[in-house]
C-alpha positions in Angstrom: 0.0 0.0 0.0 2.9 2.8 0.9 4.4 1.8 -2.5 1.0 2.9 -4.2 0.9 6.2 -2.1 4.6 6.5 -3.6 3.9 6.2 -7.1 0.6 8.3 -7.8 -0.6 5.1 -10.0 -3.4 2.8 -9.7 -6.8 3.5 -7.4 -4.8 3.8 -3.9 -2.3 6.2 -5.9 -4.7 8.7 -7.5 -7.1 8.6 -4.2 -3.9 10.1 -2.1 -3.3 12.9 -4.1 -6.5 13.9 -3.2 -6.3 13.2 0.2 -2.7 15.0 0.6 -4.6 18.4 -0.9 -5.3 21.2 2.3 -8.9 20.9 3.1 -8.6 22.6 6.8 -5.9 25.2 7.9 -5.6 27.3 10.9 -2.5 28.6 12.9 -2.3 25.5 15.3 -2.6 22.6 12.3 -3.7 21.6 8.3 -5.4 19.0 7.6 -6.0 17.0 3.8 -9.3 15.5 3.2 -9.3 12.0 6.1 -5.4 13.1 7.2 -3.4 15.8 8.7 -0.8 17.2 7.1 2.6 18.2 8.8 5.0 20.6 7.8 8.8 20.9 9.1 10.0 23.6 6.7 10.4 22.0 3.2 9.4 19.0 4.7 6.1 17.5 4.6 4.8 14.1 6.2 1.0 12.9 6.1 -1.0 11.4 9.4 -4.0 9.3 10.3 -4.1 8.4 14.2 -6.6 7.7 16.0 -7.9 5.0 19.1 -10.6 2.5 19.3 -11.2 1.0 22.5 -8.1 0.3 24.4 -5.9 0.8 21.5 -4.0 3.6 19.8 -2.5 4.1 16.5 -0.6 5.9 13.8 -0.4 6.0 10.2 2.3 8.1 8.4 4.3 8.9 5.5 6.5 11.2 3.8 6.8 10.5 -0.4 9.7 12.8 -0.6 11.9 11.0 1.6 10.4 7.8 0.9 9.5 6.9 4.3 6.3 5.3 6.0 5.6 3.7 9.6 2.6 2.1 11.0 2.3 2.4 15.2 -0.1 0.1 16.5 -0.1 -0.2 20.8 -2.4 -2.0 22.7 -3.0 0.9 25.2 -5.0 3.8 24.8 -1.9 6.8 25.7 -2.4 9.8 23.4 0.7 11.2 24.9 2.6 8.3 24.5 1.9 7.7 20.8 2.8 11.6 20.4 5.8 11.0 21.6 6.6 7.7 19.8 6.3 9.0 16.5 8.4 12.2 18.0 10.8 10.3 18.7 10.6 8.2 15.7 11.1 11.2 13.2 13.4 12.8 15.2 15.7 10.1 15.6 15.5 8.7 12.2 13.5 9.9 9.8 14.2 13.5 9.7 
């Protein structure tokens, strides 16, 4: 699937460059149409987290740098999932 978002080709392909378009923006956050967008200067990574029940989890990707991660915890911690993919991206995907 992140090699679909990648390429811009096929059904998953065309759908994210809709997705990846600003619907939302205010001073505090952007958000696409079903993501939110992030922006670190020239760099820009897409989001989708969210919890369910006891769980939380993250969906992200960045098609400049070619990078994509999937968090999935069996605890509901906001805060912690924050700073897992925090850490993540500063650590090693920046």
């Amino acid at each position: 699937m992140l090699k679909d978002k990648f390429s811009n080709k096929g059904n998953i392909g065309k759908v994210t460059t809709v997705t990846e378009k600003t619907f939302y923006k205010n001073t505090r956050m952007e958000i696409g149409f079903g993501q939110e967008i992030e922006r670190n200067g020239n760099d820009i990574f897409f989001y989708k987290a969210g919890d369910t029940f006891s769980c939380s989890s993250i969906f992200a990707y960045n098609k400049k740098s070619k990078w994509g991660i999937v968090i999935m915890i069996n605890h509901k911690n906001p805060d912690l999932m924050r700073e897992l993919i925090n850490t993540i991206y500063e650590q090693g995907l920046k």
